[in-house]
PAFI-629338 format. One record per residue: chain; residue in one letter; x, y, z of N, C-alpha, C in turn; residue number from 1. Coordinates in Angstrom, 3 decimals. Example, Ala and Ser with C-alpha at 12.3 -4.5 7.8 and 13.67 -1.06 7.14 Angstrom:
2
+-------+------+----------+----------+----------+----------+----------+----------+----------+----------+----------+-----+
: kette : rest :      n.x :      n.y :      n.z :     ca.x :     ca.y :     ca.z :      c.x :      c.y :      c.z :  nr :
+-------+------+----------+----------+----------+----------+----------+----------+----------+----------+----------+-----+
:     A :    a :   13.190 :   -5.690 :    7.800 :   12.300 :   -4.500 :    7.800 :   13.200 :   -3.300 :    7.800 :   1 :
:     A :    s :   12.850 :   -2.250 :    7.080 :   13.670 :   -1.060 :    7.140 :   12.900 :    0.030 :    7.870 :   2 :
+-------+------+----------+----------+----------+----------+----------+----------+----------+----------+----------+-----+
//
This chain:
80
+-------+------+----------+----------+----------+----------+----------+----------+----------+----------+----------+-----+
: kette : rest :      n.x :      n.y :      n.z :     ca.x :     ca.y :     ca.z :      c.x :      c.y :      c.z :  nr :
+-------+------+----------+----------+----------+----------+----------+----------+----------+----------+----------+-----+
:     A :    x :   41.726 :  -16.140 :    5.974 :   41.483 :  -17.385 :    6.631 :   40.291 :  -18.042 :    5.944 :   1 :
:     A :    x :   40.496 :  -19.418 :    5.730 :   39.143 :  -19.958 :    5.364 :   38.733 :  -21.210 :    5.824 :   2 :
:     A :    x :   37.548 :  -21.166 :    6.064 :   36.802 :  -22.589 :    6.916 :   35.987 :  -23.112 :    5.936 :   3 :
:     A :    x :   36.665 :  -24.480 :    6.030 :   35.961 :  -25.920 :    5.237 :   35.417 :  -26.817 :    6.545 :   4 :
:     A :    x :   34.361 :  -27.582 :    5.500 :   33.883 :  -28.657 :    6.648 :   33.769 :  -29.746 :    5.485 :   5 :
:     A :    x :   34.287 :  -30.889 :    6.103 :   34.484 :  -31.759 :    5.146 :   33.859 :  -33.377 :    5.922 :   6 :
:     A :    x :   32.972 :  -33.969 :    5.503 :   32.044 :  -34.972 :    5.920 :   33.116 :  -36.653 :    5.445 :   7 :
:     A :    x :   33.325 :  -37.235 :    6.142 :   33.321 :  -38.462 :    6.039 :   34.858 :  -38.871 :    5.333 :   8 :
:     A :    x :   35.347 :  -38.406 :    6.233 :   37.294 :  -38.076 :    6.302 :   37.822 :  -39.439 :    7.629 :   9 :
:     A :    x :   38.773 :  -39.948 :    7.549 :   39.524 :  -40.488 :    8.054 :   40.898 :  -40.147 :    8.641 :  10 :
:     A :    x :   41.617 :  -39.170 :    8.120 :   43.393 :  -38.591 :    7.828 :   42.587 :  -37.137 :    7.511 :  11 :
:     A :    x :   43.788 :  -36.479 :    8.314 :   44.055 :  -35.118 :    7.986 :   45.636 :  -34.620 :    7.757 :  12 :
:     A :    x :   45.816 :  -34.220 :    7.126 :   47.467 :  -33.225 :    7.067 :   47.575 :  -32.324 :    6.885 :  13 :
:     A :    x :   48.010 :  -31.286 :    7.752 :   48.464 :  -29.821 :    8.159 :   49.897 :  -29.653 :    7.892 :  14 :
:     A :    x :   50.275 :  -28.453 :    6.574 :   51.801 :  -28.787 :    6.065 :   52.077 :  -27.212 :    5.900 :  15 :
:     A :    x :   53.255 :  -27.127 :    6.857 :   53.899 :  -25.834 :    6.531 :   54.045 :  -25.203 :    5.399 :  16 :
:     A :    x :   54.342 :  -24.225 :    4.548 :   54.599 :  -23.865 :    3.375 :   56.232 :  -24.520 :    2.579 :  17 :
:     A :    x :   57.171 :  -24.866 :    3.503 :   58.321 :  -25.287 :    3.382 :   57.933 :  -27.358 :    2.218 :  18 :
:     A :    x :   56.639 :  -27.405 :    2.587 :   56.556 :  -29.052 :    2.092 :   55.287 :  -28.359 :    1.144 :  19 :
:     A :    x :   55.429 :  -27.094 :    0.174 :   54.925 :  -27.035 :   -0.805 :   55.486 :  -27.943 :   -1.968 :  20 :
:     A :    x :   56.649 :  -27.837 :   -2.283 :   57.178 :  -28.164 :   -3.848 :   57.131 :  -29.530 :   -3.381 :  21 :
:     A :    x :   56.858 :  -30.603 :   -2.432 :   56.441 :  -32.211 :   -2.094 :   55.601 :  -32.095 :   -2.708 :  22 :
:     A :    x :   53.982 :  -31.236 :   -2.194 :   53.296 :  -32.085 :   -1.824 :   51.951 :  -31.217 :   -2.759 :  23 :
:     A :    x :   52.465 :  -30.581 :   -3.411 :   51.563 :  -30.138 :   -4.591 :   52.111 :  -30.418 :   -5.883 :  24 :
:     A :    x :   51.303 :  -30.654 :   -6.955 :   51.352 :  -30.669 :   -8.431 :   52.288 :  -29.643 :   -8.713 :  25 :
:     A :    x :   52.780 :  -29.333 :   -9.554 :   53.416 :  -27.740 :  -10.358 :   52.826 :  -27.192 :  -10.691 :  26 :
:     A :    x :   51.496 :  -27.243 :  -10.819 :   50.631 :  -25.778 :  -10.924 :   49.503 :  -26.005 :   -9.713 :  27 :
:     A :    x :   50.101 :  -26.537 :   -8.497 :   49.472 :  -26.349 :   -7.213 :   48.202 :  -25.993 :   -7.665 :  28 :
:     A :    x :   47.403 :  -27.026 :   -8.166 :   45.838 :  -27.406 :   -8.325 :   45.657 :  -28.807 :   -7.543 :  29 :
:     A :    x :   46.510 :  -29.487 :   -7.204 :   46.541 :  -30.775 :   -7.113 :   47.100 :  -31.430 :   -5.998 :  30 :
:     A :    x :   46.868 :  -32.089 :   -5.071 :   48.080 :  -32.717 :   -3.681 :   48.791 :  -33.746 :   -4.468 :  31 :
:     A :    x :   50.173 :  -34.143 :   -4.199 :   50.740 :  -34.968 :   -5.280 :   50.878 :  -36.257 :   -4.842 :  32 :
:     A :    x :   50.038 :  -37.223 :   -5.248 :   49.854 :  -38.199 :   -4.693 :   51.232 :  -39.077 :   -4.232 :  33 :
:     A :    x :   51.804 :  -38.727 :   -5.287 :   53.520 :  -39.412 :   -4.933 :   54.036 :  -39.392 :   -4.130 :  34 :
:     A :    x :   53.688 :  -38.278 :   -3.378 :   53.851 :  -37.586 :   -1.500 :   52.843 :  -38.367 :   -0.575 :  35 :
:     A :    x :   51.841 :  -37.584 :   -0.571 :   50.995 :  -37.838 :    0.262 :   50.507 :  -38.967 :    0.595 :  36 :
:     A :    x :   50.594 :  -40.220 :   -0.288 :   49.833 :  -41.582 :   -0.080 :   50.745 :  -42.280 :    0.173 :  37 :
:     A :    x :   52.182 :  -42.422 :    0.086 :   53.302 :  -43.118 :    0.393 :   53.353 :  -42.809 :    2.076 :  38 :
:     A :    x :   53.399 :  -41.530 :    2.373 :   53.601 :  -40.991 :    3.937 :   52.695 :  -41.693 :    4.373 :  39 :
:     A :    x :   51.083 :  -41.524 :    4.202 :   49.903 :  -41.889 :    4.777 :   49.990 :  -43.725 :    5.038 :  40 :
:     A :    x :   50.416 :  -43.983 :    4.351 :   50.307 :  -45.460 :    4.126 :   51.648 :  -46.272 :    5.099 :  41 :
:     A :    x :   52.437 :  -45.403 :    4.944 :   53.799 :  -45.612 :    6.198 :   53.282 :  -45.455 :    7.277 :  42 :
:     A :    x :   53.253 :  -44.030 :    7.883 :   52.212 :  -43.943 :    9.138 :   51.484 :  -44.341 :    9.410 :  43 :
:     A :    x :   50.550 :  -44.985 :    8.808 :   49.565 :  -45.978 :    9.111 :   49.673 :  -47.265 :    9.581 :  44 :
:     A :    x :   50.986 :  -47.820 :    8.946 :   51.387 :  -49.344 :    9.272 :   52.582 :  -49.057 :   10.282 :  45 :
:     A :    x :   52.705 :  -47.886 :   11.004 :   53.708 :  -47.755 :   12.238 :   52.969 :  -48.109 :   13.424 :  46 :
:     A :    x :   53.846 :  -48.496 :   14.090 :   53.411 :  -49.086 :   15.689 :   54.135 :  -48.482 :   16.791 :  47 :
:     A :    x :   55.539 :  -47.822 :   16.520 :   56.061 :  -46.739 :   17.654 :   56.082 :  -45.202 :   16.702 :  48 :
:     A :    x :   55.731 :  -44.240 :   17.550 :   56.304 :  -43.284 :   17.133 :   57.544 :  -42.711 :   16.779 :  49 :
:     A :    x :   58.034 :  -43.252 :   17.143 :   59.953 :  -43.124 :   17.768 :   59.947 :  -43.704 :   15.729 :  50 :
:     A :    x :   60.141 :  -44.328 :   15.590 :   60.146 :  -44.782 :   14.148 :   59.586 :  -44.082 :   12.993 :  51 :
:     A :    x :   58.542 :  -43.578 :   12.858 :   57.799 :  -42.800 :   12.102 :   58.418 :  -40.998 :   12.328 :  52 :
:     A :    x :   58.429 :  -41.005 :   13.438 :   59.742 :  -39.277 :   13.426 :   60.615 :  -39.842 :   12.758 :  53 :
:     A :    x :   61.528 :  -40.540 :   12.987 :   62.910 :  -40.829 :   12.553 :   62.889 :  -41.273 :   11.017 :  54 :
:     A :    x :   61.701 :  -41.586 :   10.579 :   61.226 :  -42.128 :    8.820 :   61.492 :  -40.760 :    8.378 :  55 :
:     A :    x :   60.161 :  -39.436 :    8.902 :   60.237 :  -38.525 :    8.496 :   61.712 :  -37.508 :    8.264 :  56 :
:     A :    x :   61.870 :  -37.588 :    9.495 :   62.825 :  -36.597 :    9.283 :   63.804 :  -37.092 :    8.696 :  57 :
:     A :    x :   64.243 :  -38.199 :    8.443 :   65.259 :  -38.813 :    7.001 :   65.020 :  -38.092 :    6.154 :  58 :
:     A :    x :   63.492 :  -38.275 :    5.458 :   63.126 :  -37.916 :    4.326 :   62.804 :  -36.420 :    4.037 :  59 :
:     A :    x :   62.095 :  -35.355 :    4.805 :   61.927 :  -33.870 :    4.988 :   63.811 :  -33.310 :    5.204 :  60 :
:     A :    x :   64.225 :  -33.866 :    5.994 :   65.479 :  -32.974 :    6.180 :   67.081 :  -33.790 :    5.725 :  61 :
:     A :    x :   66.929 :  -34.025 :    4.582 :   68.411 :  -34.198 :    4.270 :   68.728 :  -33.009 :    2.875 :  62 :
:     A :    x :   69.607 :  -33.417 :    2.475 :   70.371 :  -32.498 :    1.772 :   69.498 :  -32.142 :    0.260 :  63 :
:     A :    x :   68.771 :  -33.331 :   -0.314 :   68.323 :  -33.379 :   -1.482 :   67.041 :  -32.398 :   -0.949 :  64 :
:     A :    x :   66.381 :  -33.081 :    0.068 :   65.101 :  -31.998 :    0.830 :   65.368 :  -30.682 :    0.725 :  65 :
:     A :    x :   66.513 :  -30.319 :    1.107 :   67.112 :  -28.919 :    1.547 :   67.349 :  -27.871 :    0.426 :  66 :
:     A :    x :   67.661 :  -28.931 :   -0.883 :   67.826 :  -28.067 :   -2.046 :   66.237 :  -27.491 :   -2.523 :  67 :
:     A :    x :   65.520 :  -28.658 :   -2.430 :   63.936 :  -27.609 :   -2.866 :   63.593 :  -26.848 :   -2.559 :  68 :
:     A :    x :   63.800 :  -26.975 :   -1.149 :   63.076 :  -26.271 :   -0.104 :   64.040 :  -26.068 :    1.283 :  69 :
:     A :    x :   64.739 :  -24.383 :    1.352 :   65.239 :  -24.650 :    2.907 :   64.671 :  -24.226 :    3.992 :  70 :
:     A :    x :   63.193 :  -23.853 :    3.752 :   62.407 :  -23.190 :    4.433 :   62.340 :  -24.900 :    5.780 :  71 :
:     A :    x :   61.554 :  -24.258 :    6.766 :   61.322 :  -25.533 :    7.610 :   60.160 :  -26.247 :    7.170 :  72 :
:     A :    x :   60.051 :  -27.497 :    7.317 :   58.896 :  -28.520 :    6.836 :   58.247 :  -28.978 :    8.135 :  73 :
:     A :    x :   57.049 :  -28.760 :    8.281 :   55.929 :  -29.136 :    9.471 :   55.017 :  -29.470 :    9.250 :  74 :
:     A :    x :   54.637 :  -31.137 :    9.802 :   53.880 :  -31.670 :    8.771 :   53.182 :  -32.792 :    9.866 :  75 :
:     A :    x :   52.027 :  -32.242 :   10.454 :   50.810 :  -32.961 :   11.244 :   49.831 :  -33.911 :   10.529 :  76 :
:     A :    x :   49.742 :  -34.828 :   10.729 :   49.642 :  -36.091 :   10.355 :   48.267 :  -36.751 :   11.614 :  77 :
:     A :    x :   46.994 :  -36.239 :   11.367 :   45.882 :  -37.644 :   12.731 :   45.128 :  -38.193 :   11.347 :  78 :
:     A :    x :   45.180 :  -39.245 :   12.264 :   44.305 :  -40.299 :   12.023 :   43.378 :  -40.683 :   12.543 :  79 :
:     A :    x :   41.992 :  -40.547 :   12.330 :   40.708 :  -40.830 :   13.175 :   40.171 :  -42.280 :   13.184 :  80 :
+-------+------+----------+----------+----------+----------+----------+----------+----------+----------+----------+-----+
//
């Protein structure tokens, strides 16, 4: 287990192991921005929730998703 403290944050994301091959580089040094700032930037400009589940799970669970990865994808998303 390891504890970070991180000063002067806005967004946090908590991601199952299943939304590895998203949301890291290929030599997982890196969060892949191609992921992460597209989501962040959607969720951000949502106004129901009902919409932003239904964005996600389009995109985490269809068939192309399923081939990377069929593990489950869980993926917590606040905004402060």
């Amino acid at each position: 287990m390891r504890f970070t403290r991180f000063e002067d944050f806005d967004t946090i994301f908590l991601m199952s192991d299943g939304l590895t091959n998203f949301a890291f580089s290929n030599n997982y040094q890196y969060l892949e921005k191609g992921f992460i700032l597209p989501i962040h930037n959607f969720l951000s400009a949502q106004k129901t929730q009902t919409r932003a589940c239904r964005a996600l799970a389009n995109t985490l669970d269809n068939s192309q998703a399923r081939k990377l990865n069929s593990d489950d994808k869980t993926l917590l998303w606040a905004q402060f």
